[in-house]
C-alpha positions, 0 to 999 in steps of 0.5 A: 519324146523330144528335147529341143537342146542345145550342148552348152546350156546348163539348164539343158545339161541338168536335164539331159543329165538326168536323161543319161542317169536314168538310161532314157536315151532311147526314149528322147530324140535330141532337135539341136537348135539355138534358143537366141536365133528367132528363126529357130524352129524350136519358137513354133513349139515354146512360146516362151522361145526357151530351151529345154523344152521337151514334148511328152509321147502324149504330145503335151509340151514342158517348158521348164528344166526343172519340170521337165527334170522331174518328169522324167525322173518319175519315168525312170527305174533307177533311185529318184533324184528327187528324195522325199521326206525331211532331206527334200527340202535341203536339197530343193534348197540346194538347188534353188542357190544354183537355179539362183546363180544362174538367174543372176548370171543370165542378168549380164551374160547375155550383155557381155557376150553380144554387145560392145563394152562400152554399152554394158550395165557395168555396175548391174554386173558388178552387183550380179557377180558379187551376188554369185561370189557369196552364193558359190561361197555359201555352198562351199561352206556348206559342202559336208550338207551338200555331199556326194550323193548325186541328187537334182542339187547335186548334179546342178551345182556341177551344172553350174560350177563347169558352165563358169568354166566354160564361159569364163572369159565371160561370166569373170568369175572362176570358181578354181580361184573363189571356192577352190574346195568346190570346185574340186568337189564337182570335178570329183562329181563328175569322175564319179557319176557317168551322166555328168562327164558325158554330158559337159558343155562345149560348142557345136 
């Protein structure tokens, strides 16, 4: 198999997480590439030009973090991330507040970090970051639900919360200050669970 990627995405951390949990590294070769350059080869494979993708041993293409997470956790040995029953839903809930934070990021994200002040949609921002303020708060509130169990939910909400962290400067909101019970949850997710402090983000 083979994973376009790059090291900062959160999207991509959530599948590379799940890379790394289930021990599939040998299975899946890494292509870096940088999803904003139109010249990136990774657009010859992925018409949408969006990371992750990742390409199956049957040489058919997956375009979506979560579909491409789930794939290959259906390969895996160890305990699916994905738990079947009543407790799917709530954590497919879970995980779609991250996936939503992310979207309302990704709305101004982009904006600030490539174009001048003064041609920001400022108070689209505004809307988007109150938006995540009450999400982020939402799960706060809800951390006993949430647990400690690493699950898709889970493991994305750290994905999540260290991607603020590590575009602070841009997104503005800092979680150590707006949900300080969360954010020391997640650093406890990642001392614990080895496929998430092996796979933070940082600049190549």
């Amino acid at each position: 198999m083979k994973l376009w990627y790059s090291t900062t995405s959160p999207f991509v951390r959530k599948v590379r997480s799940v890379i790394a949990y289930h021990q599939l590294e040998q299975q899946v070769e890494l292509l870096p590439t940088v999803a904003a350059k139109a010249e990136s080869p990774h657009n010859q494979d992925n018409p949408l030009g969006r990371i992750p993708a990742l390409q199956t041993d049957q040489g058919e293409w997956l375009f979506n973090s979560s579909l491409i997470a789930e794939y290959l956790d259906s390969l895996g040995k160890k305990p699916s991330l994905f738990p079947q029953g009543k407790k799917r839903w709530q954590v497919l809930n879970f995980h779609a507040i991250a996936d939503g934070i992310m979207e309302n990021t990704l709305m101004y994200l982009g904006e600030r970090m490539l174009r001048d002040p003064a041609e920001w949609w400022h108070s689209r921002h505004q809307q988007m970051m109150e938006r995540n303020i009450r999400s982020l708060c939402y799960l706060e509130q809800r951390l006993e639900q949430l647990g400690t169990e690493l699950n898709i939910a889970t493991l994305y909400v750290v994905c999540v919360i260290d991607f603020f962290h590590f575009r602070l400067n841009v997104i503005g909101i800092n979680p150590a200050e707006v949900v300080p019970h969360l954010d020391r949850w997640a650093q406890q997710m990642n001392a614990t669970y080895p496929c998430l402090a092996s796979t933070k983000p940082y600049q190549s």
